[in-house]
C-alpha angles and dihedrals in degrees: 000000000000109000088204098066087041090045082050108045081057088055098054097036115019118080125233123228131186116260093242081067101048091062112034116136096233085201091053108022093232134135113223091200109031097214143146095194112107140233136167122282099242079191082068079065102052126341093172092077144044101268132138126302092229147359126224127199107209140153096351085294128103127234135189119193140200130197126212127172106169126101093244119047105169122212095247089064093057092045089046083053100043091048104040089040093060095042091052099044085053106049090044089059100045098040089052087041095237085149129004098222133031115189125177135229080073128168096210110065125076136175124218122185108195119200129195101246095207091065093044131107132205083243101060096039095062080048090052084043090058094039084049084055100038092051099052096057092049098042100035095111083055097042139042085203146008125196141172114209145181117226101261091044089050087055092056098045084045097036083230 
């Protein structure tokens, strides 16, 4: 699996979107990070299922990422979005033919949730704390890495 003709087939066929799109709350009309930069629409990929809201290429390593800026994200949303979000990246590359072949474990794929801090209780951030945890174990032959991640903490790691 070469991450530079994945990296370039997104480049020639997936649209980017700012970031201020991405992760817009249809139900509220907010962003959840106010941004012009730019990343791929992982909904170009699959709208018919629960996957990711974008894809970065970053680092040599890829990131999906989900956006969620309600007080109350379930684990088995997360789970819904970590799942959904590998098996869709992997059959779109191999049905384009973007690679021939596509093994796990893999060091290349990660998943970020990214919550909106001001909705969020203590409570729920020790929750998100032990799903993190959880997830990683569970997930760890599908991604490098699994975070869960509040919005200013998502712009440093993204230099967004």
């Amino acid at each position: 699996m070469s991450y530079t003709d994945i990296e370039q087939h997104f480049s020639n066929n997936i649209p980017r979107k700012p970031y201020s799109e991405l992760s817009l709350d249809d139900d509220t009309q907010t962003s959840l990070v106010s941004s012009a930069k730019t990343s791929y629409d992982f909904d170009e990929v699959s709208n018919e299922i629960k996957t990711s809201d974008t894809i970065i290429f970053n680092q040599n390593k890829i990131s999906l990422v989900e956006f969620k800026n309600g007080n109350k994200v379930k684990e088995i949303e997360i789970r819904l979005k970590c799942s959904e979000s590998i098996i869709s990246l992997t059959n779109y590359i191999l049905e384009k033919g973007v690679v021939n072949s596509f093994c796990f474990p893999n060091q290349l794929i990660q998943f970020y949730l990214v919550f909106n801090k001001e909705k969020i209780t203590g409570t729920q951030l020790m929750n998100f704390s032990n799903i993190q945890r959880k997830l990683q174990r569970e997930y760890a032959n599908f991604y490098i890495k699994l975070v869960i991640l509040n919005q200013d903490q998502f712009k440093k790691v993204f230099k967004i």
